[in-house]
N, C-alpha and C positions, 0 to 999 in steps of 0.2 A: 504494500500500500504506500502511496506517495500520499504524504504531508507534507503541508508547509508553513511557513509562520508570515501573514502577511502586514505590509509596513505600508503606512498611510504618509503622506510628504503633503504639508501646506508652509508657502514660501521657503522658509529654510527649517523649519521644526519636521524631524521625520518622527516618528512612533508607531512602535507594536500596535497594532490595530485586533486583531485573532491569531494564536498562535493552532496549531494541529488544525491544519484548514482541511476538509478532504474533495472540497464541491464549489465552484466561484461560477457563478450567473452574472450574464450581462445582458444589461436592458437597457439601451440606449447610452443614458450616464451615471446610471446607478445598476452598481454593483454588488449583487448579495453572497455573503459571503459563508460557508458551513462549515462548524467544525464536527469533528469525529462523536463529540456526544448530544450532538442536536442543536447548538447553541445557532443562531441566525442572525448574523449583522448587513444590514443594507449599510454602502456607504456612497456618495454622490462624487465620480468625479472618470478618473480615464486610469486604465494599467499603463504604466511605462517599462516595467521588467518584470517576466515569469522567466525563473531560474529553476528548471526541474531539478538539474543537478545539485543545485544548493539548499533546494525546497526552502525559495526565496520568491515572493511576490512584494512588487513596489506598486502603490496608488496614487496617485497627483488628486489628489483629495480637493473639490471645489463648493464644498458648504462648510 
């Protein structure tokens, strides 16, 4: 199973947003996010880097 811990970036602040991600939806510009035990985060903005190798996601987060 690939996991990953995904990181949210507004201007220059990055941060852990979900870590153990196992499911990411995209709807336009919001993107929902799943972790392994059901938890559900929407966040508003665009991916700039999915790293499978790293089980690394970056979001340019715009709310």
């Amino acid at each position: 199973m690939c996991l990953a811990a995904v990181y949210g970036k507004k201007q220059e602040d990055e941060t852990l947003l979900l870590k153990n991600v196992s499911r990411i939806l995209v709807d336009g510009d919001v993107i929902t996010l799943f972790d392994i035990v059901g938890k559900e985060m929407k966040v508003q903005g665009a991916l700039t880097e999915v790293d499978l190798a790293g089980s690394v996601v970056k979001i340019r987060c715009t709310d």
